[in-house]
Steps between C-alpha positions, in 0.01 A plus 500: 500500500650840423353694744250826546538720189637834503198676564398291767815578717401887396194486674652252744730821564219751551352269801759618800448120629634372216761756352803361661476083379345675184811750440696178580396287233515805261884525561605134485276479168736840342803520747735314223408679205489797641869436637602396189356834309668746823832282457580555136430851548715552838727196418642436901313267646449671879373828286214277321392367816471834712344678158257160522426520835429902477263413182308228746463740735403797296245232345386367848373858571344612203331208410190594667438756249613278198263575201544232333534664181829297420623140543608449856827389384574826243359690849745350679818526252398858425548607933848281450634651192438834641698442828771304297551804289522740805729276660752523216426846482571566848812301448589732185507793749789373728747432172739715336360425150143325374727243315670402863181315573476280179920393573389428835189274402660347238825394762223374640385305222862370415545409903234484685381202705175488382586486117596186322439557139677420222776745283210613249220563748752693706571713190102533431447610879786732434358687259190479609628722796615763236089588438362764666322366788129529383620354150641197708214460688281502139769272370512259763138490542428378141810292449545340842146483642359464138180748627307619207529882462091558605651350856834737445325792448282480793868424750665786320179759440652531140321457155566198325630646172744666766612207622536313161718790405725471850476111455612532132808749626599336765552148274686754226745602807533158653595333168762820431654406841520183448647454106737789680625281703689260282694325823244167497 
């Protein structure tokens, strides 16, 4: 059995008797993919799981008031992206130089712990990082979570011929990167 729908936990949420086992089952059902989007964005794997936990909360409280005019999940990814991208922004404010961030997250990528992946997916995540951050999170969004731009649009409040555009871009500057970098 899969479990109460979506919707159900919703209204499960609105009843103050129920909003905590409710909430509960909301987060282990989306906890992993929404790591997964928050970690390609802020790479470091301690990062993704205080931007995570932040998004939970922020969720947790305004759930009440949850329209229900979007997919729970795009509802849910939208309050993450946001606090992903002000993370790295408030990170960009302590550095010398914007481009001190992307070294440091792709060191990260080349050393880090928490990243095991292979010569060419290194080099993809690499440039990847070289995207400005709301053209990373379209990019990632349609290439790694394969969401259909409809479900984009309503994470990202942006039309959908703007993101085909950004998505289209952003593939134009990976590939450039990439055939750049003649080393593999």
């Amino acid at each position: 059995m899969q479990g109460p729908s979506d919707q159900d936990l919703i209204e499960q949420c609105r009843d103050p008797k129920q909003r905590a086992a409710a909430f509960g089952l909301i987060v282990k059902r989306y906890q992993e993919r929404v790591y997964y989007m928050v970690r390609r964005m802020v790479i470091d794997h301690d990062d993704a799981n205080d931007v995570v936990q932040d998004a939970f909360i922020k969720a947790y409280k305004a759930l009440p008031k949850f329209r229900g005019d979007s997919q729970l999940y795009t509802w849910l990814y939208r309050i993450a992206s946001n606090i992903a991208i002000d993370h790295l922004n408030k990170k960009k404010r302590f550095l010398r130089a914007p481009e001190e961030l992307e070294e440091r997250l792709a060191a990260t990528i080349d050393n880090g712990p928490h990243y095991s992946g292979n010569e060419i997916q290194n080099k993809l995540e690499k440039a990847v990082l070289t995207l400005p951050d709301k053209q990373r999170l379209v990019f990632q969004l349609k290439y790694y979570e394969e969401l259909k731009y409809q479900n984009i649009s309503e994470i990202t409040g942006t039309s959908v011929g703007a993101l085909k555009a950004s998505y289209h871009i952003a593939v134009k500057k990976i590939v450039q990167i990439i055939k750049a970098d003649q080393t593999f």
